[in-house]
ROSE-4610 file (N, C-alpha, C; in Angstrom, 1 decimal, always signed):
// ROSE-4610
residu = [X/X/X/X/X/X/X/X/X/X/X/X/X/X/X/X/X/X/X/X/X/X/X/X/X/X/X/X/X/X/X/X/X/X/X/X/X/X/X/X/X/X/X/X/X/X/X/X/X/X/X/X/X/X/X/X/X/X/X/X/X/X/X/X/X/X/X/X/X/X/X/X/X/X/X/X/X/X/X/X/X/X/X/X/X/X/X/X/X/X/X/X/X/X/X/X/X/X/X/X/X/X/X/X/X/X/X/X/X/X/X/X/X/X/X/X/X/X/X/X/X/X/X/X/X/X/X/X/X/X/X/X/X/X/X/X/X/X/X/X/X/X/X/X/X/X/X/X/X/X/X/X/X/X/X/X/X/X/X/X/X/X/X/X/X/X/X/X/X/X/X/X/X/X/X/X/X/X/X/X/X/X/X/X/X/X/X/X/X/X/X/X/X/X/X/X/X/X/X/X/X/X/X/X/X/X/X/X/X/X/X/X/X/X/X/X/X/X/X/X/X/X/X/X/X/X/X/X/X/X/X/X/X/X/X/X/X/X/X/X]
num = [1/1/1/2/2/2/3/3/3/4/4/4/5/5/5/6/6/6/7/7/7/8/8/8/9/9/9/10/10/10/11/11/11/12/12/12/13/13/13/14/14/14/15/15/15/16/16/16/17/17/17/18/18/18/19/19/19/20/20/20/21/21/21/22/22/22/23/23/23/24/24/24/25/25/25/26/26/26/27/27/27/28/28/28/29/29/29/30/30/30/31/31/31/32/32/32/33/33/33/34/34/34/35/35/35/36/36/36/37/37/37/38/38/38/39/39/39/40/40/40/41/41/41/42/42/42/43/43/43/44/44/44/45/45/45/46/46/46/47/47/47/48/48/48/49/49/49/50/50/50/51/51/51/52/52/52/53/53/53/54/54/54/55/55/55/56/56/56/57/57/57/58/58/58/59/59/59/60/60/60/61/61/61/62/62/62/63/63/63/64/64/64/65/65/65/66/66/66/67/67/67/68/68/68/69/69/69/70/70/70/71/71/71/72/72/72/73/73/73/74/74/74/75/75/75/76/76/76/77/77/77/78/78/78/79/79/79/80/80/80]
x = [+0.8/+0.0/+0.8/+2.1/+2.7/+3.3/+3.8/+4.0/+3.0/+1.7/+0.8/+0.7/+0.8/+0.9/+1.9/+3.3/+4.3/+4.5/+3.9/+3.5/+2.4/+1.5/+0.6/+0.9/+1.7/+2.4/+3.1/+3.9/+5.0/+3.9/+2.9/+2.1/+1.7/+1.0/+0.4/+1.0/+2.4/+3.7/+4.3/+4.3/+4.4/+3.5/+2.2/+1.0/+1.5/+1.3/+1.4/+2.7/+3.8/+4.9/+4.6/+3.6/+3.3/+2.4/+1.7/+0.6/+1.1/+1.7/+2.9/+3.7/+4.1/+5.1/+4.4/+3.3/+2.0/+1.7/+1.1/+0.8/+2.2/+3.4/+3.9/+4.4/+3.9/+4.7/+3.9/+1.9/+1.0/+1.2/+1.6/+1.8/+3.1/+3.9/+5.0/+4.7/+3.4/+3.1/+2.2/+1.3/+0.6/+1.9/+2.9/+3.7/+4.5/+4.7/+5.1/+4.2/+2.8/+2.0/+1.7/+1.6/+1.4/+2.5/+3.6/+5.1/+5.1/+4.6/+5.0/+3.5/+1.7/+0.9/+1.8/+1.8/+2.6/+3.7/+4.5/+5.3/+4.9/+4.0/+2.8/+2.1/+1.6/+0.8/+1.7/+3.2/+4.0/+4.3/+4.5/+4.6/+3.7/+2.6/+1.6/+1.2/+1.6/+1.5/+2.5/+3.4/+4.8/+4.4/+3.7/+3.2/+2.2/+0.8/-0.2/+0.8/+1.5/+2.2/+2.6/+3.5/+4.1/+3.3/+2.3/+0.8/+0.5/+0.3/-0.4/+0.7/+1.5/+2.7/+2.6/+2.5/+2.4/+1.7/+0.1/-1.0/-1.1/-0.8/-0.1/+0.6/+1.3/+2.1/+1.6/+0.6/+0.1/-1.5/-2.1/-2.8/-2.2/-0.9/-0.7/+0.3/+0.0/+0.7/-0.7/-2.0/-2.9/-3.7/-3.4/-3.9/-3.4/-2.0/-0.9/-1.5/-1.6/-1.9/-3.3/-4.3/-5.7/-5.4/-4.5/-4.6/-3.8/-2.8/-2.1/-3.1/-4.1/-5.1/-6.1/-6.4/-7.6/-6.8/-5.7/-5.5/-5.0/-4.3/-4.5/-6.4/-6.8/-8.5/-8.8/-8.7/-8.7/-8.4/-7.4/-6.8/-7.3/-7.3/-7.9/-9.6/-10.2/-11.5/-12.0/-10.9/-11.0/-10.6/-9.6/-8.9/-9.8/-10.5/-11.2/-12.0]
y = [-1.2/+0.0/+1.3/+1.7/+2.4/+2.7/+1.8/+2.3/+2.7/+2.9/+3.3/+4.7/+5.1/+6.3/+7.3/+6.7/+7.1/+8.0/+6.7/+6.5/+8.0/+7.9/+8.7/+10.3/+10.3/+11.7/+12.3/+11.3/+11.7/+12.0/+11.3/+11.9/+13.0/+13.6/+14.7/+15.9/+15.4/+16.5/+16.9/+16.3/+16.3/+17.6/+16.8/+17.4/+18.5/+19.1/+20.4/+21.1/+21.1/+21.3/+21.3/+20.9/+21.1/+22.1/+22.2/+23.0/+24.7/+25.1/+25.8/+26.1/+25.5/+25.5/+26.6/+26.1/+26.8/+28.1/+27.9/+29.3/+30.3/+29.9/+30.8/+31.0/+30.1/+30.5/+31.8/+31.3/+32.3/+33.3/+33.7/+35.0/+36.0/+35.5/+35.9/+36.6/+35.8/+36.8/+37.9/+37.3/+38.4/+39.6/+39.9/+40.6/+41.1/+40.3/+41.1/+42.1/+41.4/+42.0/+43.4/+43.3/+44.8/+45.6/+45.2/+46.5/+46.7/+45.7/+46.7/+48.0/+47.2/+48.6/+49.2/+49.2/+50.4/+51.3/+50.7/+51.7/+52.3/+52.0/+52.6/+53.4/+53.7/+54.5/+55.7/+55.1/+56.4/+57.2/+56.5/+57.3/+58.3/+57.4/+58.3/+59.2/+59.4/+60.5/+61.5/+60.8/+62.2/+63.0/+62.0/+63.2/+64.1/+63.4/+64.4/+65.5/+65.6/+66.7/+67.4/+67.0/+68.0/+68.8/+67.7/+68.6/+69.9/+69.4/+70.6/+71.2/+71.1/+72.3/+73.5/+72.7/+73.6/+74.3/+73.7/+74.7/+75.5/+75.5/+76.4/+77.7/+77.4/+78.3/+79.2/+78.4/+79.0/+79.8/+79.5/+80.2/+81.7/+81.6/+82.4/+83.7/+83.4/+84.2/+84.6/+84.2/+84.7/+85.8/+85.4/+86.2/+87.7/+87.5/+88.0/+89.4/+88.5/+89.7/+90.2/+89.2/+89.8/+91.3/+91.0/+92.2/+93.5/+93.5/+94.3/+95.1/+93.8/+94.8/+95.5/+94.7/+95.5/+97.0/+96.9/+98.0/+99.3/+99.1/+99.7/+100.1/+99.5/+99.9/+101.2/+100.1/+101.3/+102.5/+102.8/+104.1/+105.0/+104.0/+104.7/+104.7/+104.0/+104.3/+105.3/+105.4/+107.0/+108.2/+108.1/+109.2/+109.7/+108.9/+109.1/+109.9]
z = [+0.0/+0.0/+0.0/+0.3/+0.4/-1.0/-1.2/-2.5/-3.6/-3.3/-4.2/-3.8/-2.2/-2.0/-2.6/-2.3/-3.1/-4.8/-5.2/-6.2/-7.0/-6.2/-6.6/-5.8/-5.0/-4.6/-5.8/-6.2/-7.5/-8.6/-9.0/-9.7/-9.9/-8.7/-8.3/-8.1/-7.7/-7.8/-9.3/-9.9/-11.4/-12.0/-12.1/-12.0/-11.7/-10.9/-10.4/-11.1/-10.7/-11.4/-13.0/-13.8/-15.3/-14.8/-14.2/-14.3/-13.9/-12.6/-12.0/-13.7/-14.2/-15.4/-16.6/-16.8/-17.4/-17.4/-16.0/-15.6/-15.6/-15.4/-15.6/-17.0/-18.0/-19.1/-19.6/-19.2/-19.6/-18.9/-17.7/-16.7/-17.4/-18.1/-18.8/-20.0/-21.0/-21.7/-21.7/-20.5/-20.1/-20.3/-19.1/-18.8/-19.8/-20.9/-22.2/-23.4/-22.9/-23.4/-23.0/-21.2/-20.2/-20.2/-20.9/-21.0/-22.3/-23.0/-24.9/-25.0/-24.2/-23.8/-23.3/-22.5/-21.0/-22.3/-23.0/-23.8/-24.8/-25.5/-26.5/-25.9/-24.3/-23.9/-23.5/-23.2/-22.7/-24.2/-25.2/-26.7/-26.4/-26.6/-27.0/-26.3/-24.8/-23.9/-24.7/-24.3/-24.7/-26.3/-27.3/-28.7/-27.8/-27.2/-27.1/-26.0/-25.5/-24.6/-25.5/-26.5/-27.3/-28.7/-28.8/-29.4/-28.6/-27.4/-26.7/-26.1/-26.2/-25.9/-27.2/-28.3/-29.8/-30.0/-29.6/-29.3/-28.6/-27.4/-26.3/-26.9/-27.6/-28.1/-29.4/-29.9/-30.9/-30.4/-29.4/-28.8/-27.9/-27.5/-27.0/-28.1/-29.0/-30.5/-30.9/-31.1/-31.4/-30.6/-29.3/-27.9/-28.0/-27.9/-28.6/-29.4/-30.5/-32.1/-31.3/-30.8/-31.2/-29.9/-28.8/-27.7/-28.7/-29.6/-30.3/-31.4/-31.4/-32.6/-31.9/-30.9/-29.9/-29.9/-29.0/-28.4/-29.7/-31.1/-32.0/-32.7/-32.7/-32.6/-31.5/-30.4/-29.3/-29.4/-29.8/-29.9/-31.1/-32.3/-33.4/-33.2/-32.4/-31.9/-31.3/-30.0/-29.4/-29.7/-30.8/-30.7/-32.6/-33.0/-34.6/-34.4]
């Protein structure tokens, strides 16, 4: 009888150890999968920043002109 216990320990240790083996082959790609997203999401952060850095810049060049024209109006408004 012992040796069927034996027996079927080694089994069930096996067993496991394939299954253990598995899981982490799949947990691995998960993890290759969540760092090539994760670096695609940091790209794509760092363009939209530098999108809206540009806009930024180009709103504040129009702000810019539109206060330079106001205030030439202005003067030619009050002083016409």
């Amino acid at each position: 009888m012992p040796k069927k216990k034996s027996s079927l320990n080694n089994v069930v240790e096996t067993n496991n150890g394939i299954r253990i083996s598995y899981h982490e082959k799949v947990c691995a790609e998960r993890m290759k999968t969540l760092f090539k997203k994760i670096d695609e999401m940091s790209t794509d952060i760092r363009e939209l920043r530098a999108d809206m850095n540009q806009k930024k810049g180009a709103v504040n060049i129009l702000v810019g002109v539109a206060g330079v024209l106001g205030a030439i109006l202005g003067y030619y408004i009050s002083n016409g």
